[in-house]
PDB file of the backbone (N, CA, C, O) and the ligand in Angstrom, with CONECT records:
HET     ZN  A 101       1
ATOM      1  N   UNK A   1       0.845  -1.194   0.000  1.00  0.00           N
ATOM      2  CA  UNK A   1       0.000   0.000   0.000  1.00  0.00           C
ATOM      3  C   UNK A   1       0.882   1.245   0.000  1.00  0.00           C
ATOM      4  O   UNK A   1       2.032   1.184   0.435  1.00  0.00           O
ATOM      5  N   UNK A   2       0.416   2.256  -0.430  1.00  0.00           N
ATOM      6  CA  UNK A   2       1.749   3.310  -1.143  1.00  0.00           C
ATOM      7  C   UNK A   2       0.229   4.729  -1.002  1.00  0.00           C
ATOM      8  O   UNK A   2      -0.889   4.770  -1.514  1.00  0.00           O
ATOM      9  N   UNK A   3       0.927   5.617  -0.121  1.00  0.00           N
ATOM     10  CA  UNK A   3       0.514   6.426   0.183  1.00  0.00           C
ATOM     11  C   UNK A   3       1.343   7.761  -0.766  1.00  0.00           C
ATOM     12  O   UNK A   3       2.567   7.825  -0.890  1.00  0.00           O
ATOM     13  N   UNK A   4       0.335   8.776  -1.380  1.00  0.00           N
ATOM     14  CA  UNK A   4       0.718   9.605  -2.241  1.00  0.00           C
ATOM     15  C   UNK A   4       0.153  10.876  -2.878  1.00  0.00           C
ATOM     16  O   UNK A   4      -1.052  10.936  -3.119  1.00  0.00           O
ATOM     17  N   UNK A   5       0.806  11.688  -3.103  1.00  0.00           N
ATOM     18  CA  UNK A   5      -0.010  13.414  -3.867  1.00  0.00           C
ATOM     19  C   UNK A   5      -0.464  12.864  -5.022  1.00  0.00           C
ATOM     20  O   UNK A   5       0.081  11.864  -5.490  1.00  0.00           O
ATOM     21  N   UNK A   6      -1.446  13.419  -5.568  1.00  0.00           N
ATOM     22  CA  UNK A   6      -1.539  13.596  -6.713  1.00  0.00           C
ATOM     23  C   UNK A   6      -0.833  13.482  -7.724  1.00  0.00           C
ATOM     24  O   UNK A   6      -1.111  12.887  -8.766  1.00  0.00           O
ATOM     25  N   UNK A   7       0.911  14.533  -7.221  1.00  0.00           N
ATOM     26  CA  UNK A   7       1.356  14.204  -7.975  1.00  0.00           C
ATOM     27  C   UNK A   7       2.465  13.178  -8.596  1.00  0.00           C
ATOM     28  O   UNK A   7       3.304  13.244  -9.494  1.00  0.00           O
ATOM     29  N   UNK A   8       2.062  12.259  -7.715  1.00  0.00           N
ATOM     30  CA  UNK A   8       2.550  11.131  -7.708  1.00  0.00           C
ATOM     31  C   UNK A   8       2.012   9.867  -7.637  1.00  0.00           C
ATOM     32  O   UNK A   8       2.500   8.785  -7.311  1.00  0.00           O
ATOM     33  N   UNK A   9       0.548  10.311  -8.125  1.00  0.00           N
ATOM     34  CA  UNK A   9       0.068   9.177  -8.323  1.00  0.00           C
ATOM     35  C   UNK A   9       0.369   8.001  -9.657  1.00  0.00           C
ATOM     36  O   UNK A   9      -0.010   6.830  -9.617  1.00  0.00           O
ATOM     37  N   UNK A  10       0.941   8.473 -10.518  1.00  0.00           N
ATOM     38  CA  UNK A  10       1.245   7.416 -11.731  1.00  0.00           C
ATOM     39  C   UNK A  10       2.562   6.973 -11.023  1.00  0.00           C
ATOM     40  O   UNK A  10       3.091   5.942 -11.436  1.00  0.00           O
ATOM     41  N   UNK A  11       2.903   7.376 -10.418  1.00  0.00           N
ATOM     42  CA  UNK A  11       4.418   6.090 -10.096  1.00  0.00           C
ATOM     43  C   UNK A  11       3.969   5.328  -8.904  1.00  0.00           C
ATOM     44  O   UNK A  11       4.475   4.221  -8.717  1.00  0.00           O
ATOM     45  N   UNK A  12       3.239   5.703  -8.221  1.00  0.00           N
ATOM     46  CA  UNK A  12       2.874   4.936  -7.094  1.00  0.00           C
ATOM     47  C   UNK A  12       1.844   3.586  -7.703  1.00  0.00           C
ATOM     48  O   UNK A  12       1.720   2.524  -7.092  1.00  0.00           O
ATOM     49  N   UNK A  13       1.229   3.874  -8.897  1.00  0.00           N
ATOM     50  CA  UNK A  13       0.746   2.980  -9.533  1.00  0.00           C
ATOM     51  C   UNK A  13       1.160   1.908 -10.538  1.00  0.00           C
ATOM     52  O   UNK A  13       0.746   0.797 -10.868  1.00  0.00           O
ATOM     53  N   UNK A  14       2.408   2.929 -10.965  1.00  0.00           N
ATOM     54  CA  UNK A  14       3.363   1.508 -11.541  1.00  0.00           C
ATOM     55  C   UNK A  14       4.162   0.829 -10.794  1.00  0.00           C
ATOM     56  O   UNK A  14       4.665  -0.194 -11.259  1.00  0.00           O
ATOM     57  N   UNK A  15       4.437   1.220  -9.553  1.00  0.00           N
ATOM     58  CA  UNK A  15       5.293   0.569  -8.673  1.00  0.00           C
ATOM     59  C   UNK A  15       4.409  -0.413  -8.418  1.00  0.00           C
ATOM     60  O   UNK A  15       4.918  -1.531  -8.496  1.00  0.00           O
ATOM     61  N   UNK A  16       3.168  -0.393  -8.116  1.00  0.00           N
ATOM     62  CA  UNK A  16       2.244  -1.837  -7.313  1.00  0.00           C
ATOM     63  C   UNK A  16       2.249  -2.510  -9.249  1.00  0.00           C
ATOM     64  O   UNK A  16       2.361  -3.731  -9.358  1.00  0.00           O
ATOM     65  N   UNK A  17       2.182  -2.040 -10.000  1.00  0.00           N
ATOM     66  CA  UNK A  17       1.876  -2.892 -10.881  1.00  0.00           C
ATOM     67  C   UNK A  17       3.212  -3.572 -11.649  1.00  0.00           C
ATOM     68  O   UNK A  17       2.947  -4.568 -12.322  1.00  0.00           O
ATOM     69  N   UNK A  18       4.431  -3.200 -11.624  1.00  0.00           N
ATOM     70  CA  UNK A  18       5.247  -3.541 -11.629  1.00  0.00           C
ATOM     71  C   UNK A  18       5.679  -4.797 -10.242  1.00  0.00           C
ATOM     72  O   UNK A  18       6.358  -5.791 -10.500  1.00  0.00           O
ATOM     73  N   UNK A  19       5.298  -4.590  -9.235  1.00  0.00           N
ATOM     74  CA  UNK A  19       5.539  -5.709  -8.097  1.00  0.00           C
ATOM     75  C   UNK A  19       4.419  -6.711  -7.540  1.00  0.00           C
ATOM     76  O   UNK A  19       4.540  -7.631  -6.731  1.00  0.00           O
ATOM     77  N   UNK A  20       3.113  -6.169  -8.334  1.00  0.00           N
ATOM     78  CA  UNK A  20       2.356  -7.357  -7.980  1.00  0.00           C
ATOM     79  C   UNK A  20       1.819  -7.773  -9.325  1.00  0.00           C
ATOM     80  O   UNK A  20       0.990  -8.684  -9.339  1.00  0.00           O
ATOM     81  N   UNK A  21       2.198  -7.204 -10.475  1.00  0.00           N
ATOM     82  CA  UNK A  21       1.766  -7.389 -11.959  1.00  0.00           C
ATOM     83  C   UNK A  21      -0.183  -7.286 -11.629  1.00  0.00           C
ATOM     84  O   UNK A  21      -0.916  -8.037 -12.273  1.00  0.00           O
ATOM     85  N   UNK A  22      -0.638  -6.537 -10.847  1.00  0.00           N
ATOM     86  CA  UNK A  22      -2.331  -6.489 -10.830  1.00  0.00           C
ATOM     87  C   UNK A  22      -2.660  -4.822 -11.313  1.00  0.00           C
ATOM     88  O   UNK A  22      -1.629  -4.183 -11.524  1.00  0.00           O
ATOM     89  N   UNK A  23      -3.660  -4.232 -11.464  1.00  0.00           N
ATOM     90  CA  UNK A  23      -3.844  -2.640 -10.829  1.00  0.00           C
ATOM     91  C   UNK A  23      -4.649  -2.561 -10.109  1.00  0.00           C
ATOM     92  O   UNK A  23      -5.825  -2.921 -10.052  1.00  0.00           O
ATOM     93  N   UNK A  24      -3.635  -1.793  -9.200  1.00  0.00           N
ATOM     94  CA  UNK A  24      -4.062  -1.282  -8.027  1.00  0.00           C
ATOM     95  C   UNK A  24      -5.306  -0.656  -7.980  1.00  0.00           C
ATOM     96  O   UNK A  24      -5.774  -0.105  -8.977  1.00  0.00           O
ATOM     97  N   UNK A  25      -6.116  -0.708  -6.469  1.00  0.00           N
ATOM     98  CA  UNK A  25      -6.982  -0.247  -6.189  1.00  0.00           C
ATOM     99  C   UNK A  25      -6.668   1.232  -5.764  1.00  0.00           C
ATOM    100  O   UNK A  25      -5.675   1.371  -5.050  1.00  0.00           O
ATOM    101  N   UNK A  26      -7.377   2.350  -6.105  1.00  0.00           N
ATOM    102  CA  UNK A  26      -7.072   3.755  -5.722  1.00  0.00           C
ATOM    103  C   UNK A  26      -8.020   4.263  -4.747  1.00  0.00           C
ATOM    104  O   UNK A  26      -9.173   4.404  -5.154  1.00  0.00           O
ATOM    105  N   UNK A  27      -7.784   4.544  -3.626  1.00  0.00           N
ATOM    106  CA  UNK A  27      -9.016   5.229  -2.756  1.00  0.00           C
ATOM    107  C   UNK A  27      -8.574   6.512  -2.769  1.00  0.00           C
ATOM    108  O   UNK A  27      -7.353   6.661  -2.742  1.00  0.00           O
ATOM    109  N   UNK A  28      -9.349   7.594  -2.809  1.00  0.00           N
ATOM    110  CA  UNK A  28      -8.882   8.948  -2.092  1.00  0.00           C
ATOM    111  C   UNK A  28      -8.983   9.089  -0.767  1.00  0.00           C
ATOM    112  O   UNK A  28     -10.001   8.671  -0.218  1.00  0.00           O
ATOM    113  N   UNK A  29      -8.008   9.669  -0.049  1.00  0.00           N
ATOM    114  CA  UNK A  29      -8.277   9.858   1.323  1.00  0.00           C
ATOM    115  C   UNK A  29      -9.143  11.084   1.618  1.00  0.00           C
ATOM    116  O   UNK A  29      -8.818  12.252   1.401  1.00  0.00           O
ATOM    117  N   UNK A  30     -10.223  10.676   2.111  1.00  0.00           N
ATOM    118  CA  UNK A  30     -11.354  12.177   2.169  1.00  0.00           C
ATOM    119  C   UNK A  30     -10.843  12.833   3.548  1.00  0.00           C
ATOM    120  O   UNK A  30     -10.829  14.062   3.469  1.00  0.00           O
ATOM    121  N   UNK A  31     -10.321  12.211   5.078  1.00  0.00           N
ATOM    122  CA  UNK A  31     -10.018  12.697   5.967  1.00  0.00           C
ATOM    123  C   UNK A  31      -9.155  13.794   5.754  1.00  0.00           C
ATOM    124  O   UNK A  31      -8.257  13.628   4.929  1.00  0.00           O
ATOM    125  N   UNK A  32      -9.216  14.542   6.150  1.00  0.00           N
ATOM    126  CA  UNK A  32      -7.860  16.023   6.256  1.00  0.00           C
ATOM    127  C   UNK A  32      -7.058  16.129   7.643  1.00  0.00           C
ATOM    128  O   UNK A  32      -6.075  16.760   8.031  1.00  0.00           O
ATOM    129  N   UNK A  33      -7.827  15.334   8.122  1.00  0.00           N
ATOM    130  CA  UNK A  33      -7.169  15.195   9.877  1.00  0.00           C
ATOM    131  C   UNK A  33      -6.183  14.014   9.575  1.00  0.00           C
ATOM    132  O   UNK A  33      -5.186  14.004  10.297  1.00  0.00           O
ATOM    133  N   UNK A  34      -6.299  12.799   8.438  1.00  0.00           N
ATOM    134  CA  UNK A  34      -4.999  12.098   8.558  1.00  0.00           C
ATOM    135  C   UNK A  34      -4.163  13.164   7.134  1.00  0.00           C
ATOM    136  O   UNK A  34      -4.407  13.688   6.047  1.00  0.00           O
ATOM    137  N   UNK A  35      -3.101  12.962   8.123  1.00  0.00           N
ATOM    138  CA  UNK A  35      -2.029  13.865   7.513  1.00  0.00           C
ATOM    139  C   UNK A  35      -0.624  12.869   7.207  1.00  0.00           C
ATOM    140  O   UNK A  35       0.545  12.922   7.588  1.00  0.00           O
ATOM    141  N   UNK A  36      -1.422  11.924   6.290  1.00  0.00           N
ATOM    142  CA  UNK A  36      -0.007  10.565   5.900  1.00  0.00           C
ATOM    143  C   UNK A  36       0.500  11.224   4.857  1.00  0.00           C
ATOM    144  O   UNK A  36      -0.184  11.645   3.925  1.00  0.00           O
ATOM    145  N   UNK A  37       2.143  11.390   4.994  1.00  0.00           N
ATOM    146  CA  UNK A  37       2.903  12.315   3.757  1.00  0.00           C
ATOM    147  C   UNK A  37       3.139  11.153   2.659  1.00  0.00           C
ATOM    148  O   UNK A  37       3.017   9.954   2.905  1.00  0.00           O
ATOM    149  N   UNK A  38       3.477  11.670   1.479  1.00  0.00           N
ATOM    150  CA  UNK A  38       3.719  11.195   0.011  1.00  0.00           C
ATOM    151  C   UNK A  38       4.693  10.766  -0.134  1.00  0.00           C
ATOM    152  O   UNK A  38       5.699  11.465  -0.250  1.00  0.00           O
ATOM    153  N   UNK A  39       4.702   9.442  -0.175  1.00  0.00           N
ATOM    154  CA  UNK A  39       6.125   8.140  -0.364  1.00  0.00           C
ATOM    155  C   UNK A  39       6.810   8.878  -1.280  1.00  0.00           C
ATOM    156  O   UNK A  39       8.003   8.716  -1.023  1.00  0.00           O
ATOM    157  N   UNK A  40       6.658   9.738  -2.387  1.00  0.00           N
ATOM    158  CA  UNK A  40       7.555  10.346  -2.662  1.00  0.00           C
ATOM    159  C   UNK A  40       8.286  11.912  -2.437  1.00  0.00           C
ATOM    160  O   UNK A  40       9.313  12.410  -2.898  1.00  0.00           O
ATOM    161  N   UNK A  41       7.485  12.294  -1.724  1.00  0.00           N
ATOM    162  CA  UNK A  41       7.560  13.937  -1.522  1.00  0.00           C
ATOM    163  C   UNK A  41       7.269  14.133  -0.555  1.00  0.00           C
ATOM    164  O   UNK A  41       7.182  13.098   0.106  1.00  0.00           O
ATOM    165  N   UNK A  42       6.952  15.328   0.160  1.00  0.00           N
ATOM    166  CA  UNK A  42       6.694  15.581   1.539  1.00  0.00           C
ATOM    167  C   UNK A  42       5.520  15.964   1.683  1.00  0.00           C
ATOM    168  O   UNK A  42       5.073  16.090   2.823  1.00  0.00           O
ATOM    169  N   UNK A  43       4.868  16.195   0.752  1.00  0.00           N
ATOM    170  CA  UNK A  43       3.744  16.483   0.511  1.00  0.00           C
ATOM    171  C   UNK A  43       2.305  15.857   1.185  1.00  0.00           C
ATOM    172  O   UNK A  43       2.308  14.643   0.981  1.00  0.00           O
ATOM    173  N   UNK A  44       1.300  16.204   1.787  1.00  0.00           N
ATOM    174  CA  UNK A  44      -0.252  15.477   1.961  1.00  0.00           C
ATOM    175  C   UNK A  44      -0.409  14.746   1.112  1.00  0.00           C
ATOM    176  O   UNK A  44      -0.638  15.139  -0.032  1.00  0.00           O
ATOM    177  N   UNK A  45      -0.291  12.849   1.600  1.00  0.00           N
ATOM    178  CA  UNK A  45      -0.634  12.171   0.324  1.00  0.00           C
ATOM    179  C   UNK A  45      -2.620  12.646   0.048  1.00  0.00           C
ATOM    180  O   UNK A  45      -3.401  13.173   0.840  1.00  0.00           O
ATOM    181  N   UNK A  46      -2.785  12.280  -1.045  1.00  0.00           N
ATOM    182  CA  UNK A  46      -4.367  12.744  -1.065  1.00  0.00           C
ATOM    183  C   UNK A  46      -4.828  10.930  -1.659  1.00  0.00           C
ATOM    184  O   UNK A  46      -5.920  10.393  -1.471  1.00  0.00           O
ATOM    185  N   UNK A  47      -4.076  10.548  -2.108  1.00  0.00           N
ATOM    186  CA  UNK A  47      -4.457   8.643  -2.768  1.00  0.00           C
ATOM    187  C   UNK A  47      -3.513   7.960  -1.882  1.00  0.00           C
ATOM    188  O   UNK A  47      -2.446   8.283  -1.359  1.00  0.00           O
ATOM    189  N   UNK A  48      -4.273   6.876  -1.882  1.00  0.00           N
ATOM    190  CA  UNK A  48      -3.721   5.309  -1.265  1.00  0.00           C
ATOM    191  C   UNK A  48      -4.148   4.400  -1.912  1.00  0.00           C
ATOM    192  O   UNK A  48      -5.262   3.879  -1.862  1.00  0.00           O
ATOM    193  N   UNK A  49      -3.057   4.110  -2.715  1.00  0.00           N
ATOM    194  CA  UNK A  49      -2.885   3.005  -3.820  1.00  0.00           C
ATOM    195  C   UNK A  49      -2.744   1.473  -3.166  1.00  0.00           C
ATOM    196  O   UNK A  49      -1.616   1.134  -2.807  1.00  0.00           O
ATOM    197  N   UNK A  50      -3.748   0.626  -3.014  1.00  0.00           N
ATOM    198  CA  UNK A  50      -3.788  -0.711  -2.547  1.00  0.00           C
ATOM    199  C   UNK A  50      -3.188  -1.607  -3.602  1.00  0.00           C
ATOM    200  O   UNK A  50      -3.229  -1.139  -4.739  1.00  0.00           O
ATOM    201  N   UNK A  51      -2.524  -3.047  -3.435  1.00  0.00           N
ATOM    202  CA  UNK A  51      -2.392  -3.924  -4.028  1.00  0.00           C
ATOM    203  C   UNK A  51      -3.495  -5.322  -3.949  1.00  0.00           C
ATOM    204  O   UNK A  51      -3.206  -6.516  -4.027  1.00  0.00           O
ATOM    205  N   UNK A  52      -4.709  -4.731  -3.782  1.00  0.00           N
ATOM    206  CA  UNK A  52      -5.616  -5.739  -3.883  1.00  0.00           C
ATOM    207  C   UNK A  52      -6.989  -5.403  -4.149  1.00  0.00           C
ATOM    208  O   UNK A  52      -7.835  -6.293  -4.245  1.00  0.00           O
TER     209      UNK A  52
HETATM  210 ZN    ZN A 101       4.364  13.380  -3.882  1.00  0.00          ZN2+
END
């Protein structure tokens, strides 16, 4: 599971699809009170890219 901005959502999506060969499930995070930063940036992830 790969937490991420916007603008990083296409690599966070080839990374699960590159390591589980599936595509990923995308939720948006609607909370604003969780404040999980962007596996790639420092950024408010706003997606959480599942591998299932
Ligand atoms: Zn980012």
């Amino acid at each position: 599971m790969i937490y991420c901005c916007e603008e990083h959502v296409e690599i966070a999506i080839d990374t699960i699809v590159d390591d589980f060969e599936t595509f990923p499930l995308l939720n948006k995070i609607e909370d604003e009170k969780l404040s999980t930063p962007c596996e790639y940036c420092q950024k408010r992830a706003i997606y959480m890219v599942a591998n299932e």
